[in-house]
C-alpha positions as CSV (number, residue, x, y, z in Angstrom):
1,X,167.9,116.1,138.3
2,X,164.6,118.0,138.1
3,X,164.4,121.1,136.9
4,X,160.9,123.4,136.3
5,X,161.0,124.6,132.9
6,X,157.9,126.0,132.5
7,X,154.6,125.7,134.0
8,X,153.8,122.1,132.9
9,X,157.0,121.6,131.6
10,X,159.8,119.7,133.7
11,X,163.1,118.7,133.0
12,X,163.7,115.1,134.6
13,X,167.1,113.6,132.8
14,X,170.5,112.0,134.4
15,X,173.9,112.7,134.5
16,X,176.3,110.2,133.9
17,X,180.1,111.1,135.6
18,X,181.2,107.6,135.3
19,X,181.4,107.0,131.4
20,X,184.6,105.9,130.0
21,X,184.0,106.2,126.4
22,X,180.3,107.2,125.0
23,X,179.4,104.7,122.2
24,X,182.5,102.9,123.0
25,X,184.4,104.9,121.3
26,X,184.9,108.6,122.5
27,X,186.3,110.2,125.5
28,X,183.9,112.2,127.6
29,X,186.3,113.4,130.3
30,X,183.6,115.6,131.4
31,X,180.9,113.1,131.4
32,X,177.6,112.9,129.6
33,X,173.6,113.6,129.8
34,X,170.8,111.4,129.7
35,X,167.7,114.7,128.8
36,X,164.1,113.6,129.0
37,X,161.4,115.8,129.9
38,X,157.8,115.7,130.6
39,X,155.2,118.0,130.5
40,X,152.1,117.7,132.8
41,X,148.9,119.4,130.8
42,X,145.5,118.0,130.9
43,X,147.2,114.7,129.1
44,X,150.8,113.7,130.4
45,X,153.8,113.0,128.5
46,X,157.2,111.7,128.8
47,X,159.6,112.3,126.3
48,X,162.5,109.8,125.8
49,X,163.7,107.9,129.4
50,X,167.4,107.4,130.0
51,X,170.4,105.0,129.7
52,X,170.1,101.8,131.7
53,X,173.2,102.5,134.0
54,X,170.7,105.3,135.1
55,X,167.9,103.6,135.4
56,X,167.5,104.1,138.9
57,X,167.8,107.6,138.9
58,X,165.5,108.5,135.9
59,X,162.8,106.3,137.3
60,X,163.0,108.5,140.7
61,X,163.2,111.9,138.9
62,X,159.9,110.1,137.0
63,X,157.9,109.1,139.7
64,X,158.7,112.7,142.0
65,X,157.6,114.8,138.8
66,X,155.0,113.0,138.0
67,X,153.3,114.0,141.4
68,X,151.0,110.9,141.4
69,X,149.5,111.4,137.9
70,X,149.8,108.7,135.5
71,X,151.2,109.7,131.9
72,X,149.1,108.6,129.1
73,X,152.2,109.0,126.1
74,X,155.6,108.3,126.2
75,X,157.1,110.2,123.2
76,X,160.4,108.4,121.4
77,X,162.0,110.6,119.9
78,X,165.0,108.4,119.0
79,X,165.6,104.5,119.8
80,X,169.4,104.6,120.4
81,X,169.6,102.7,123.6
82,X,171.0,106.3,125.9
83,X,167.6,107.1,125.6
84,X,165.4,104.2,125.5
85,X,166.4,101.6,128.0
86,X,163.5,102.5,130.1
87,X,160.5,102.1,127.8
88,X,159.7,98.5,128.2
89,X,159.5,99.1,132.3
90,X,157.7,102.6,131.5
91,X,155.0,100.5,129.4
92,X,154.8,97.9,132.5
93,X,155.0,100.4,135.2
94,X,151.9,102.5,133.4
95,X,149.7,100.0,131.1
96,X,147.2,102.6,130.4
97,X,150.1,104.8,128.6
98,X,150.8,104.6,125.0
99,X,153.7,104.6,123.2
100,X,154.0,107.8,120.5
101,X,157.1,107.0,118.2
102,X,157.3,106.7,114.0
103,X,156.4,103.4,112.5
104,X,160.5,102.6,111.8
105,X,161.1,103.2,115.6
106,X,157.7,100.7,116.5
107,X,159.0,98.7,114.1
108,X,162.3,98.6,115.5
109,X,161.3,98.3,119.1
110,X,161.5,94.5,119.5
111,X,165.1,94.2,118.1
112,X,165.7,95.7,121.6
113,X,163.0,94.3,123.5
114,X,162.3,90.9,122.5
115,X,158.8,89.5,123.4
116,X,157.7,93.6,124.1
117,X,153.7,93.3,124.1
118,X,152.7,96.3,121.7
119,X,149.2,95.6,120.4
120,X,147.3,98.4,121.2
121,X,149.9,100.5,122.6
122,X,151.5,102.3,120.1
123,X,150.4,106.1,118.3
124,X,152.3,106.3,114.9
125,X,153.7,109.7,114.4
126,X,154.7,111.1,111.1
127,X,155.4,114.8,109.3
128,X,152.8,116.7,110.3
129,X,151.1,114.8,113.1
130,X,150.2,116.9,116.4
131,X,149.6,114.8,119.9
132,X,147.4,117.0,121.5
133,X,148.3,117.1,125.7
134,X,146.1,120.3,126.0
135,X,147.9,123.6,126.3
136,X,150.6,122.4,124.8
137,X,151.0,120.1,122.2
138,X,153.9,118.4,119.6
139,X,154.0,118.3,116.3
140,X,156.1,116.0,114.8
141,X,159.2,116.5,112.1
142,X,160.7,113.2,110.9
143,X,164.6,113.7,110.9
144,X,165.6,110.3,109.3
145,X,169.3,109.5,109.4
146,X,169.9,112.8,112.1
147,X,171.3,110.1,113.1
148,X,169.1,107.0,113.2
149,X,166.4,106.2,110.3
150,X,163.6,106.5,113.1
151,X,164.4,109.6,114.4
152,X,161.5,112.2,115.2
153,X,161.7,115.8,116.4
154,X,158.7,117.8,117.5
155,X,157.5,121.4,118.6
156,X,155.3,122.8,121.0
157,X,154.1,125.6,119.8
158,X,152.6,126.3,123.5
159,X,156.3,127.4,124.4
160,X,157.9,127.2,121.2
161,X,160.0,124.4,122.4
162,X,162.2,122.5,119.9
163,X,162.7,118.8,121.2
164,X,165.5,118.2,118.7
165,X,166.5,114.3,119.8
166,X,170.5,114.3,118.9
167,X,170.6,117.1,116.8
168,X,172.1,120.4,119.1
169,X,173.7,117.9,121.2
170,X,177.1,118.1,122.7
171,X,179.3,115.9,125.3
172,X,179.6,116.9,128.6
173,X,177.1,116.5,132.1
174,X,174.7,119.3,133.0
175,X,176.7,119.8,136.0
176,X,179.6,120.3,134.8
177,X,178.9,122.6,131.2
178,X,175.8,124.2,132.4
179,X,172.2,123.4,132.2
180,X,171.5,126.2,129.4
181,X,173.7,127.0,126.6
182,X,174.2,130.3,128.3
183,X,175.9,128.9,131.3
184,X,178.5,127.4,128.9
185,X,181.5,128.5,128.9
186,X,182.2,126.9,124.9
187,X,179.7,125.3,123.5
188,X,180.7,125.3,120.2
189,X,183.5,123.3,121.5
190,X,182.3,120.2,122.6
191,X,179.1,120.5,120.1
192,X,181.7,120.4,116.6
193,X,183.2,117.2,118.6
194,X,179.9,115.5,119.1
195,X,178.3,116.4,115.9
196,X,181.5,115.8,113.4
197,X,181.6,112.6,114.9
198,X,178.1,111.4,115.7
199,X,175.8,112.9,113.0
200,X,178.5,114.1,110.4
201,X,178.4,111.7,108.2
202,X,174.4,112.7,107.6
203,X,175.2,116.5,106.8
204,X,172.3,116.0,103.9
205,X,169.7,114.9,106.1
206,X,170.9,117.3,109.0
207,X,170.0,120.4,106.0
208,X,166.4,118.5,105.3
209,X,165.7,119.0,108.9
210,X,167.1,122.6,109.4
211,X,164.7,123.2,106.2
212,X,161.9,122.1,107.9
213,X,162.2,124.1,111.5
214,X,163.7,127.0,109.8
215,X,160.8,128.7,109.7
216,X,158.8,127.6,113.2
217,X,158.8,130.3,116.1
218,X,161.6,127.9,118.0
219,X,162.2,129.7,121.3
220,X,164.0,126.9,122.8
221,X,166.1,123.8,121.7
222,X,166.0,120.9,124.3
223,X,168.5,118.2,123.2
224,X,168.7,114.6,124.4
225,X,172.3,115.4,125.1
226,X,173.3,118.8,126.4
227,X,172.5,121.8,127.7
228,X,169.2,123.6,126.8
229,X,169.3,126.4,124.2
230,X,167.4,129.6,124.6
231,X,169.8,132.5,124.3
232,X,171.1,133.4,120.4
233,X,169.5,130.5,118.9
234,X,170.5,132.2,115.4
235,X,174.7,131.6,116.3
236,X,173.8,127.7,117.2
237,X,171.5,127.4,113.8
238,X,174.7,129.3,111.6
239,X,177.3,126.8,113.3
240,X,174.9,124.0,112.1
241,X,174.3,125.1,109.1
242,X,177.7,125.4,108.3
243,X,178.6,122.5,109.5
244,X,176.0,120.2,108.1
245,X,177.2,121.8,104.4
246,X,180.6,120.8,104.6
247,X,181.6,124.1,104.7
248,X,185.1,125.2,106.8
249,X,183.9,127.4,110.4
250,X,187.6,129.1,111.0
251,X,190.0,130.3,108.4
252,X,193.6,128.2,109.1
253,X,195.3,124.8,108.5
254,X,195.1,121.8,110.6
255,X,198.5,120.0,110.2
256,X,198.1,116.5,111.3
257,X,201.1,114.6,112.1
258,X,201.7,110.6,112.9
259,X,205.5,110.1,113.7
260,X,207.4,107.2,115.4
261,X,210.5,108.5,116.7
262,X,209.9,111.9,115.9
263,X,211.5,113.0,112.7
264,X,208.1,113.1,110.8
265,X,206.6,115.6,113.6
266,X,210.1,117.8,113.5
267,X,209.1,118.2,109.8
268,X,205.6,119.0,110.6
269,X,206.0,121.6,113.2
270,X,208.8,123.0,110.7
271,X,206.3,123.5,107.9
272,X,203.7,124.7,110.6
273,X,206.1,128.0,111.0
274,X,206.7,128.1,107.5
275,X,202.9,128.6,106.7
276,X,202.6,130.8,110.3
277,X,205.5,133.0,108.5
278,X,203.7,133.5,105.1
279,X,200.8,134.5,106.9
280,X,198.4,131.2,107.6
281,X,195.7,133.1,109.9
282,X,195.9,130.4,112.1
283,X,197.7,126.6,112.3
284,X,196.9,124.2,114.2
285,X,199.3,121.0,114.6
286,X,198.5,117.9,116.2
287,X,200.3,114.7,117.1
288,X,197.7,111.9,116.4
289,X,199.8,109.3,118.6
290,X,198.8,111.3,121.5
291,X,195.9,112.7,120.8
292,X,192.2,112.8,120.6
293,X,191.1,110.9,117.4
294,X,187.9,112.5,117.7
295,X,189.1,116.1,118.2
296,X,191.4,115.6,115.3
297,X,188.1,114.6,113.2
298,X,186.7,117.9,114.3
299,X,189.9,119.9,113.5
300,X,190.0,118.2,109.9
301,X,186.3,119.7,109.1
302,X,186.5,122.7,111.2
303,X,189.6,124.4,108.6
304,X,189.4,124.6,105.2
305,X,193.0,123.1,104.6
306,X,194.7,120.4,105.8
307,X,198.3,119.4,105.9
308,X,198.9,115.1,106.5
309,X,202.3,114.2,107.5
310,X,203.4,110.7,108.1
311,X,206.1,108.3,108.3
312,X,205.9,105.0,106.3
313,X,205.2,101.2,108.5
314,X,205.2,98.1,107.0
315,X,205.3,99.4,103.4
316,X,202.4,101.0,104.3
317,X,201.2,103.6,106.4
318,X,201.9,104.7,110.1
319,X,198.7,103.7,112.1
320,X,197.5,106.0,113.5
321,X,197.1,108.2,110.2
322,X,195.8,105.1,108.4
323,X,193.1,105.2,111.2
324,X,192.2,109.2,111.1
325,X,192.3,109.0,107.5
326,X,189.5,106.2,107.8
327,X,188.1,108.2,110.2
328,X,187.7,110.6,107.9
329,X,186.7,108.8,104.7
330,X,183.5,107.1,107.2
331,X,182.5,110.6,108.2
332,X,182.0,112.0,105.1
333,X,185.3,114.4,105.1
334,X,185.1,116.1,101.5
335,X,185.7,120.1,100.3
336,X,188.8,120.8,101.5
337,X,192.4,121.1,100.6
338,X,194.9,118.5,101.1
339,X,199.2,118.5,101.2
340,X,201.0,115.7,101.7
341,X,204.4,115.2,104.0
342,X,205.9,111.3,104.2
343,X,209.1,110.0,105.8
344,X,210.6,106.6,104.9
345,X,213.9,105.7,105.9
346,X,214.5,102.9,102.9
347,X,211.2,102.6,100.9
348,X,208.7,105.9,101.5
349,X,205.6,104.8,101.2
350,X,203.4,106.5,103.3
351,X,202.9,109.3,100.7
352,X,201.2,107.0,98.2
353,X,198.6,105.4,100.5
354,X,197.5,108.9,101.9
355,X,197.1,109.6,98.4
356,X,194.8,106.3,97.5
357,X,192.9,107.2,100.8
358,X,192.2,111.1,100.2
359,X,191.1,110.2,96.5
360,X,188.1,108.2,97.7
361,X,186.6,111.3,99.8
362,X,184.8,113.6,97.5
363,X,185.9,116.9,96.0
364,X,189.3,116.3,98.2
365,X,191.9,118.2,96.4
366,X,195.5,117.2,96.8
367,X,198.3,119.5,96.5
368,X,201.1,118.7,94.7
369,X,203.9,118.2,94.9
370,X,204.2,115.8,97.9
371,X,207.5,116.0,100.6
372,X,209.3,113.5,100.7
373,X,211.5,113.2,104.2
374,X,214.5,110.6,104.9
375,X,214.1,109.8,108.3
376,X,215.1,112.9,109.6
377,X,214.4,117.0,108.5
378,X,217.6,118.2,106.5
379,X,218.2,121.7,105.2
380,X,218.0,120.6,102.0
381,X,214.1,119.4,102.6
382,X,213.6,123.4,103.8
383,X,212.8,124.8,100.2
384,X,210.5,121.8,99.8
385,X,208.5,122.5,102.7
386,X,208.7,126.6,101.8
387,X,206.6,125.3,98.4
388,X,204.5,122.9,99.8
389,X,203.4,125.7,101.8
390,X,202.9,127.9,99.2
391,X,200.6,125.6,97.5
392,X,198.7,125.1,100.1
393,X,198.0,128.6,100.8
């Protein structure tokens, strides 16, 4: 795709329909894209290439916007392989181009490339540095761990153009959500899922960088995943800001539920209209056998509370909770509040493992006390569940 942005500005990224899972790992049922741009001045740059499963594509997009000019930098922004797979045939393809990047991505380079010629080649980039193009130009932010160590973001004042790398990013091809945030239907949605689970962890570094750009005249936020930001960049700065501090977006309870035969989920849903009756502003139950892993890490640090019920395995704990609550624990989950639900049929166990596991997340706290459930809900478990609820709430 090739899209005019500006005068000297042009959008020249990839959509990819045919992901399965993005990093391996999550579902991206409405696919995923590759952004680069490049802006055309009296010096040329590219900034960031593509995947190499769109290689073909992004070198066509190139070579049609480029309108016979040859570009003299090729920004990198961020080294993750979606967006650099192209930069050892872009430093072929041109050999009078240079390569602008901060001195952890050169340094990095040949892990991915090995035998990559740079001598000569590269501009090191750090805070402060501006690569003059003409009209416009970028200065450079360094966003380390937002969420690779080498990671770079820049402005152009010319425009006031944010190129943000990962940070603002969300799942989902331009063709299908929109190619600016204004054509999207939910952005939030698909943003909390990408950033909980790609940049989360980093929610320090993420506030470094929002400290930085705060206070620059930012127009426009241009992603290397996503659609392109112009309209009420305040709401998309909040919902970062909020998210990067830990702090709960939506008032309610996320009750998350791992069940084998369906007893532990009976008592789940159960205690999910007991809180709806006592006036929980909004509950939100989920069956992680079935579901999303990733939207159940966004559900756990979009509320502010959190109910975990599970049955017991192995004199352990049911897998998939064991693997959310890892999930969790890897991302960073912390300020929030915690109840606990676990079935056992002879020897309950998943109770006390859900409780080793939430005590190793910081400021976690754990309401008490516990449910215990014998393989199925009885009506002697319902005043129980009436005061876990109350604790919780």
């Amino acid at each position: 795709m090739i899209k005019q942005l500006n005068s000297k500005v042009k959008y020249i990224g990839t959509d990819d329909l045919d992901l399965d899972l993005f990093e391996s790992q999550y579902i991206v049922p409405e696919g995923i894209s590759y952004n680069s741009y490049l802006i055309l001045d009296r010096q040329t740059a590219i900034l960031d290439t593509a995947d190499a499963r769109k290689a073909e594509e992004w070198k066509a997009n190139l070579a049609q916007a480029l309108e016979g000019r040859q570009p003299d930098f090729l920004v990198v922004h961020h080294l993750e392989p979606d967006h650099s797979a192209l930069i050892c045939w872009a430093l072929q393809e041109f050999p009078e181009m240079k390569l602008a990047a901060s001195a952890k991505a050169i340094q990095m380079l040949p892990q991915f490339f090995p035998g990559i010629n740079l001598e000569g080649r590269t501009v090191t980039v750090k805070d402060g540095t501006v690569l003059e193009l003409g009209e416009h130009s970028l200065q450079f932010y360094s966003a380390p761990m937002v969420h690779w160590p080498e990671v770079m973001v820049s402005f152009d004042k010319a425009d006031g153009a944010l190129y943000s790398a990962d940070a603002f990013g969300k799942f989902g091809a331009l063709c299908k959500c929109g190619f600016y945030g204004r054509d999207d239907d939910d952005w939030s949605c698909e943003a909390r899922r990408y950033y909980f689970n790609i940049v989360g962890k980093y929610g320090g570094p993420v506030q470094t960088l929002l400290g930085k750009v705060r206070n620059l005249p930012v127009k426009s936020i241009r992603p290397l995943h996503g659609p392109i930001l112009e309209d009420n960049l305040a709401d998309y700065l909040k919902l970062y800001d909020t998210w990067s501090s830990y702090e709960a977006e939506t008032d309610g309870i996320f009750v998350a539920c791992a069940s084998i035969h369906g007893g532990t989920l009976a008592a789940a849903q159960k205690l999910a209209d007991i809180l709806r009756a006592k006036g929980a502003p909004k509950v939100v139950v989920s069956d992680l056998s079935r579901s999303d892993i990733a939207e159940n890490v966004e559900d756990a640090f979009r509320y502010p509370k959190m109910v975990v019920a599970s049955a017991s395995y192995d004199f352990g704990l049911f897998t998939p909770m064991y693997d959310f609550l890892h999930r969790l624990q890897i991302k960073g989950y912390c300020n929030r509040k915690v109840a606990m639900v676990e079935n056992g049929s002879w020897a309950p166990t998943a109770g006390k493992v859900m409780a080793e596991m939430l005590a190793a997340m910081k400021d976690v706290e754990v309401v008490s006390p516990a449910v215990t459930i014998r393989s199925r809900l009885k009506d002697s478990d319902i005043p129980a569940l009436e005061a876990l609820a109350d604790a919780i709430l």
